[in-house]
C-alpha positions as CSV (number, residue, x, y, z in Angstrom):
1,X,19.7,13.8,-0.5
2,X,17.4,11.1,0.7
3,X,18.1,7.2,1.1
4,X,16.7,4.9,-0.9
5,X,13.5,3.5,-0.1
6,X,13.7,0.4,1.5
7,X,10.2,-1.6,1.7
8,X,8.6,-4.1,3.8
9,X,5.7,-5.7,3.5
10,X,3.4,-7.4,5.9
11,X,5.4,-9.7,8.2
12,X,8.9,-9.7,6.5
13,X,9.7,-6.5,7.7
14,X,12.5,-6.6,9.6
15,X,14.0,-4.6,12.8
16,X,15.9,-1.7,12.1
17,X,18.9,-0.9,15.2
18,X,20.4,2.4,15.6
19,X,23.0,3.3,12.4
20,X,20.6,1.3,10.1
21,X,19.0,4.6,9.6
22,X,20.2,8.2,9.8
23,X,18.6,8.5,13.2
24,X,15.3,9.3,11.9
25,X,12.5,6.9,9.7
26,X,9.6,7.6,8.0
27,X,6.7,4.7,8.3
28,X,3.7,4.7,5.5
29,X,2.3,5.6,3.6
30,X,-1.2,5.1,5.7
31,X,-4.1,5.0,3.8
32,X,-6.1,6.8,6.3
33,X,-5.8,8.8,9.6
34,X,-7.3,5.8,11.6
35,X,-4.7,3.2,10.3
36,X,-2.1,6.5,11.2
37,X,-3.1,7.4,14.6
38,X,-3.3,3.3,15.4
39,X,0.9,3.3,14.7
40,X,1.2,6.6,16.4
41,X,-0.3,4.5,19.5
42,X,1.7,1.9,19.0
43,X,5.1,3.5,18.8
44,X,4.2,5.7,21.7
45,X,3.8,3.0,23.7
46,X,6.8,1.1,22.6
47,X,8.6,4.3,23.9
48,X,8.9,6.7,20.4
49,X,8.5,10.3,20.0
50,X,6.3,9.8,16.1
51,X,5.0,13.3,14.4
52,X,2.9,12.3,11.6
53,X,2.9,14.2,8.4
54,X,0.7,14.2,5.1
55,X,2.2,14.1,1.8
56,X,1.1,13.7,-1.7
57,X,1.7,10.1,-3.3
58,X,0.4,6.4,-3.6
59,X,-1.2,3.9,-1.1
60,X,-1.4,-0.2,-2.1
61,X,-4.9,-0.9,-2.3
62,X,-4.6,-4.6,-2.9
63,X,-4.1,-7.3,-5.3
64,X,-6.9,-6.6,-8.6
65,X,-8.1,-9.1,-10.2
66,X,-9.3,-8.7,-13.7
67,X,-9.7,-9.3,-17.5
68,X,-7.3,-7.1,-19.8
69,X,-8.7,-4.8,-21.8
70,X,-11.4,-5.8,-24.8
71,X,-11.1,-4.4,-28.0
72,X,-14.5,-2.8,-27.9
73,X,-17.5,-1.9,-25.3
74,X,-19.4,-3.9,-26.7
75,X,-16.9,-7.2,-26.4
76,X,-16.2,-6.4,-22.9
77,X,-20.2,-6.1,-22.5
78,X,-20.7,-9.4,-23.7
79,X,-18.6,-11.1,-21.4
80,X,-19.3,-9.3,-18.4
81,X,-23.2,-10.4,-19.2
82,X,-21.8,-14.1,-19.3
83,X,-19.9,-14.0,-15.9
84,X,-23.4,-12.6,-14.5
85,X,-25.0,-15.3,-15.6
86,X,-22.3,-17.5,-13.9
87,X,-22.9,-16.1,-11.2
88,X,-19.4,-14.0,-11.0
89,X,-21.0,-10.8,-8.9
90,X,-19.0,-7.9,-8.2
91,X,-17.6,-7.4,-11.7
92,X,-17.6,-4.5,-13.8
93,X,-16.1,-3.0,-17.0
94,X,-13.3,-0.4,-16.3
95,X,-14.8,3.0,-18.3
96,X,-11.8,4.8,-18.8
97,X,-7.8,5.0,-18.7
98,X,-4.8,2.4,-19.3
99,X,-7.3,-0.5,-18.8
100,X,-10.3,1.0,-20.6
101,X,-12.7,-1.8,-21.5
102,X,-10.9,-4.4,-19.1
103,X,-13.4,-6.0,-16.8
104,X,-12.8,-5.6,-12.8
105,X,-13.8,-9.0,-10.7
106,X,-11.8,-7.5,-7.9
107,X,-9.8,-6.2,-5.6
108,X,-8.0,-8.4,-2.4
109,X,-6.2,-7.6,0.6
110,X,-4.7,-10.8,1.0
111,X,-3.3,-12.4,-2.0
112,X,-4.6,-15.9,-1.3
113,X,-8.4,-14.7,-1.8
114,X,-6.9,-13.0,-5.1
115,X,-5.8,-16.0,-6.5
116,X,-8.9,-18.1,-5.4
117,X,-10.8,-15.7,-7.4
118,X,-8.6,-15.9,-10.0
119,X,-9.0,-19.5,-10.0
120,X,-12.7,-19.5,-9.8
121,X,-12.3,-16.9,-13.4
122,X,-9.9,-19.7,-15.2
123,X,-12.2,-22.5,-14.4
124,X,-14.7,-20.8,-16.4
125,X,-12.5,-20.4,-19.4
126,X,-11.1,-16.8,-19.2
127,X,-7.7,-16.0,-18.6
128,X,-7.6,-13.4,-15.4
129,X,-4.4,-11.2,-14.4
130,X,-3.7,-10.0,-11.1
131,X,-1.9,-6.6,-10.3
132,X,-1.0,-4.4,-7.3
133,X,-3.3,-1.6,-7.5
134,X,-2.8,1.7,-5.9
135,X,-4.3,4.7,-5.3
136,X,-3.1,8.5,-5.5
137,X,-4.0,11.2,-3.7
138,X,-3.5,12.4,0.2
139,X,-1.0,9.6,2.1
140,X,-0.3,9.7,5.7
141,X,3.3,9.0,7.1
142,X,4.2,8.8,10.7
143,X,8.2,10.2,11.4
144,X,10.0,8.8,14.6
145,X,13.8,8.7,15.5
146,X,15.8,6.0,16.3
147,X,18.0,6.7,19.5
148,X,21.9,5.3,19.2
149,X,21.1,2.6,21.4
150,X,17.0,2.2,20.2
151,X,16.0,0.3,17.5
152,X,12.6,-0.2,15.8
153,X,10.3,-3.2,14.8
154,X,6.8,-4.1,13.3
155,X,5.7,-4.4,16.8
156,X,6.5,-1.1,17.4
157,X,4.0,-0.1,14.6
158,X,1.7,-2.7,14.0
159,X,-1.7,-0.1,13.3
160,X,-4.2,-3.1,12.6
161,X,-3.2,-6.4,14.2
162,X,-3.3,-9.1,12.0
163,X,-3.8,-7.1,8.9
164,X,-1.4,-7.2,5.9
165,X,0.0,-3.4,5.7
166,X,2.4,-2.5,2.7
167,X,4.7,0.1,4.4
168,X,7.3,1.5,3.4
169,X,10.3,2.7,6.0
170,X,12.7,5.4,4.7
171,X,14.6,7.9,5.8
172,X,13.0,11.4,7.3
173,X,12.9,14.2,4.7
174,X,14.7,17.3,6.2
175,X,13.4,19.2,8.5
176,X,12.4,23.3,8.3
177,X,15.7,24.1,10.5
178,X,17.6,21.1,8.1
179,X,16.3,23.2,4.9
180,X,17.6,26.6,6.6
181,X,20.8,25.5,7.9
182,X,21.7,24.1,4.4
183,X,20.9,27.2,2.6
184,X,22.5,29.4,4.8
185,X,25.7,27.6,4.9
């Protein structure tokens, strides 16, 4: 059974010590194999043994910035035609799914440039929601243990320096010889 996920973002992560974790953490998702092999670097040279693995789930892509849906093509058009005219550039109508017909002004890293935008949208009368926004697809995680007397911190990680990550740190799935020993048993 695995732990529960446990999730720090950015700077507020915090260290984990030996018997925080059942010897072995997963870091990640990554978004890419750059951003991966960076943290690989890192906890190599803060003295960890990291394997990284690929998985199937969702990466944070940043903070979205947009209009909820219109009820029609047509609405949504309209208004998209009158931020242009404004001068609000990098906007588009979403064409299909959940938020069909809501117009994107963008997505932001860091949340401050988020809500400036978002600001920049209210001043012109329009009432703009922000939301996490994710991708699916192909995710990157980078397994290391944790020795009894080790312990592990952002440091030991940090892939980008100076650029907000949201990872995740939870406990390794089982290993191949963890699966076979279980069923044979």
């Amino acid at each position: 059974m695995r732990a529960p996920r446990r999730s720090w973002k950015g700077p507020v992560f915090k260290t984990i010590r030996a018997g925080d974790a059942d010897g072995c953490v997963s870091i990640g998702p990554f978004r890419d194999l750059s951003e991966t092999s960076q943290a690989i670097a890192s906890l190599r040279a803060a003295g960890h043994v990291p394997e990284q693995r690929l998985a199937e789930g969702q990466v944070w892509v940043g903070h979205w910035v947009f209009l909820p849906a219109f009820e029609s093509r047509s609405a949504a058009r309209r208004v998209l035609k009158a931020l242009k005219e404004r001068s609000v550039a990098e906007s588009y109508i979403v064409p299909s799914g959940d938020e069909r017909n809501a117009i994107s002004l963008g997505v932001f890293a860091e949340r401050e440039r988020a809500l400036r935008r978002a600001a920049q949208i209210t001043a012109l009368g329009y009432a703009p929601k922000i939301a996490d926004r994710h991708r699916s697809g192909a995710v990157y995680w980078v397994d290391t243990e944790i020795g009894p007397a080790g312990q592990l911190s952002a440091d030991d990680f940090e892939p980008i320096p100076g650029r907000i990550l949201r990872l995740e740190v939870e406990t390794c799935p089982p290993s191949e010889a963890q699966i076979a020993a279980s069923e044979s048993g």
